[in-house]
Structure formats: structure tokens, C-alpha cells
TIDRENPA-665863 format. One record per residue (C-alpha): residue number from 0; residue in three letters; x, y, z. Coordinates in nm, 3 decimals, m for minus. Example, Ala and Ser with C-alpha at 12.3 -4.5 7.8 and 13.67 -1.06 7.14 Angstrom:
BEGIN
+-------+------+---------+---------+---------+
: dotor : baba :       u :       v :       w :
+-------+------+---------+---------+---------+
:     0 :  ALA :   1.230 :  m0.450 :   0.780 :
:     1 :  SER :   1.367 :  m0.106 :   0.714 :
+-------+------+---------+---------+---------+
This chain:
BEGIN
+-------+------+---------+---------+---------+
: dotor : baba :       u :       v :       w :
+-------+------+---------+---------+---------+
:     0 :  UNK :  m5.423 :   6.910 :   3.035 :
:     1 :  UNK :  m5.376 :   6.611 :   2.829 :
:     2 :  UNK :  m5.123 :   6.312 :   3.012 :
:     3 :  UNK :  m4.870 :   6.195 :   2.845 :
:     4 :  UNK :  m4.865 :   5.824 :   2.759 :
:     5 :  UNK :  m4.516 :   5.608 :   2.860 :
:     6 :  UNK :  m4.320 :   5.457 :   2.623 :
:     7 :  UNK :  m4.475 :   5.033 :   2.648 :
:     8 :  UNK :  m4.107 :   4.929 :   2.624 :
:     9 :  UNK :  m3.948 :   5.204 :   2.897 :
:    10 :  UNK :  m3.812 :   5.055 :   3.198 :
:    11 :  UNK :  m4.076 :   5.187 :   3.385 :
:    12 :  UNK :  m4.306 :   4.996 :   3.180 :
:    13 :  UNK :  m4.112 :   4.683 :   3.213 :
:    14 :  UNK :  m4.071 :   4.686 :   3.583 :
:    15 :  UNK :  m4.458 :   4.748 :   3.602 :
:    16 :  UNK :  m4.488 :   4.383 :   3.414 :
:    17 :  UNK :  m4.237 :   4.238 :   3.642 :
:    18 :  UNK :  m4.473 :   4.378 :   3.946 :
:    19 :  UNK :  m4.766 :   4.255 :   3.813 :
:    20 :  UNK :  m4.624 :   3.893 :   3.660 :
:    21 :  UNK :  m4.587 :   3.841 :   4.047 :
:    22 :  UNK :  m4.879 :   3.912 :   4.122 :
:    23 :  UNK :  m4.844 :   4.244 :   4.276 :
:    24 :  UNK :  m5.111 :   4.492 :   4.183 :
:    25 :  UNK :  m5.183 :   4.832 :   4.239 :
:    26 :  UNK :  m5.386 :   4.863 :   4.483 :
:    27 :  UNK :  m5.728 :   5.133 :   4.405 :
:    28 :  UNK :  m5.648 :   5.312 :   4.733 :
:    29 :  UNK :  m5.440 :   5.623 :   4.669 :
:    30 :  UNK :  m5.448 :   5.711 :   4.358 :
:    31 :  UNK :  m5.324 :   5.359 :   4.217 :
:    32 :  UNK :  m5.047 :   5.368 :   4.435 :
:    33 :  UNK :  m4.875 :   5.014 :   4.514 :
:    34 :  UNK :  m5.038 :   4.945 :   4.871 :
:    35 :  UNK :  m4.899 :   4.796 :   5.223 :
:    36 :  UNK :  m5.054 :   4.446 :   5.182 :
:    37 :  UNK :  m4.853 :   4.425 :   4.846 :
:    38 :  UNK :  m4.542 :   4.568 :   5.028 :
:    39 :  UNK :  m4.553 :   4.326 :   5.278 :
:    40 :  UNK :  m4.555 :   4.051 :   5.036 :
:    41 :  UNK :  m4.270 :   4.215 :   4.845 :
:    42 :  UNK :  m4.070 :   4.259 :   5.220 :
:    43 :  UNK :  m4.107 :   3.872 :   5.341 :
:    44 :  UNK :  m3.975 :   3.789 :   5.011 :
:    45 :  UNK :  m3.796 :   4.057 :   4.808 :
:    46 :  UNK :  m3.513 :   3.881 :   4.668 :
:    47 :  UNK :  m3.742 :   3.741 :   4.343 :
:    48 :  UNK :  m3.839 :   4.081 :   4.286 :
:    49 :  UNK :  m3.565 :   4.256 :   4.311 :
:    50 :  UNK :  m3.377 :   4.034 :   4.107 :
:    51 :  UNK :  m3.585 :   4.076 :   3.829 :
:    52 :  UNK :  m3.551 :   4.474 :   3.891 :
:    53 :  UNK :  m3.184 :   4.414 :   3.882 :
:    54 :  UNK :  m3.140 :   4.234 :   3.568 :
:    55 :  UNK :  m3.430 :   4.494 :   3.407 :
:    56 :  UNK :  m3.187 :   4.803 :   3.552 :
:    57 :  UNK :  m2.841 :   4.599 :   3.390 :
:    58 :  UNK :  m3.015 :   4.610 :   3.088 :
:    59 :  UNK :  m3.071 :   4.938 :   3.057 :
:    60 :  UNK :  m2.833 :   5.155 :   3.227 :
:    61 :  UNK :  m2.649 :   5.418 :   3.180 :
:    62 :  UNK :  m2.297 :   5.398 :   2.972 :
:    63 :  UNK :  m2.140 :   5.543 :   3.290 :
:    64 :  UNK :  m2.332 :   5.346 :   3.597 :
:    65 :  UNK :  m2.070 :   4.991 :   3.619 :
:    66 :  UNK :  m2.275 :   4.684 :   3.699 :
:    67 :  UNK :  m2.156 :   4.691 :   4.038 :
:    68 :  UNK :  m2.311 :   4.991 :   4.160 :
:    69 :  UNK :  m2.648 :   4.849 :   4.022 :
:    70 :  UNK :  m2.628 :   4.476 :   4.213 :
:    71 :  UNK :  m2.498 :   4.674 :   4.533 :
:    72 :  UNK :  m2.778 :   4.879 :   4.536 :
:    73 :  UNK :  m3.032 :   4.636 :   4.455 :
:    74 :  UNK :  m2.881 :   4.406 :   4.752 :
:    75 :  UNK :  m2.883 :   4.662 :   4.996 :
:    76 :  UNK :  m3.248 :   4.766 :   4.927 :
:    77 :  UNK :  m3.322 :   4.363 :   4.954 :
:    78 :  UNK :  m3.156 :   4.396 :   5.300 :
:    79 :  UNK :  m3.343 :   4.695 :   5.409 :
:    80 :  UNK :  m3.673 :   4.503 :   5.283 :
:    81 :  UNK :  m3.591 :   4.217 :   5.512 :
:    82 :  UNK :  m3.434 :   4.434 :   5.827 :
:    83 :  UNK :  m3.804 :   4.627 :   5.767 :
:    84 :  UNK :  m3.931 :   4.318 :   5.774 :
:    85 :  UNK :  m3.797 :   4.165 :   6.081 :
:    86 :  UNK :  m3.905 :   4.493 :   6.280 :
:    87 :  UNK :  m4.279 :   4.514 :   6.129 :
:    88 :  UNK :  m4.324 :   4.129 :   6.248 :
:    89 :  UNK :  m4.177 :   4.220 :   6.639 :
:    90 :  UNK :  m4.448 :   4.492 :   6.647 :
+-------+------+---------+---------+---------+
């Protein structure tokens, strides 16, 4: 079975730069799979990251997803990153 290539200018692709401009790599454990040291960088800190996934998501959304729904849910994931975080650091 032959995989299928993505698209170099697909959101996917772009958010995968954005990852990796900050320095966030895939880890080689699990398949390639984003690991929980870079998580933990990405939880004590998400709001530069998830910024940048915001404005990538803006720019590329659907006609019928308002700009609202996308900031709301990008803020509420930051908040769950740092509530996440809060708990990890107790334990």
C-alpha cells in the first residue's frame, strides 16, 4: 500500500511548521508521535502556540465556522493546558 503524501501548504502542514519553528519535535518514540516532554513544554506555556494555531485555523476555515467559535475554542484548550498543568506540577 502506497501512503499518500499531504498537501506542503494544508493546514496540517502548516501547523506542523508552527510546532517545529518552536522547537517542538516529534519525538521517535511511538511512531513519531509528539511526546510528553514536548507536551509539557507546550502546557507551561501554551498561549504562543496556540496563538499561532489560532490565527493558522482563522485563515483557513470554513465559510460557515464565525471567528468566534475558533478563538473560544482555542482559549479554552489554552485553559485546559494550564488547569493540566497546575495538577501535573501538585503531583
Amino acid at each position: 500500500m502506497r501512503m499518500q503524501t499531504l498537501d506542503p501548504n494544508s493546514v496540517h502542514k502548516e501547523i506542523e511548521r508552527l510546532v517545529s519553528s518552536n522547537g517542538l519535535d516529534r519525538g521517535a518514540a511511538f511512531g513519531g508521535k509528539y511526546n510528553s516532554k514536548v507536551m509539557r513544554k507546550v502546557m507551561e506555556n501554551p498561549e504562543p502556540m496556540y496563538d499561532g494555531i489560532r490565527d493558522i485555523l482563522l485563515a483557513n476555515k470554513a465559510p460557515h465556522i464565525n471567528d468566534e467559535y475558533i478563538t473560544t475554542l482555542c482559549t479554552k484548550v489554552v485553559d485546559g493546558m494550564k488547569s493540566w498543568n497546575q495538577f501535573f506540577s501538585l503531583m
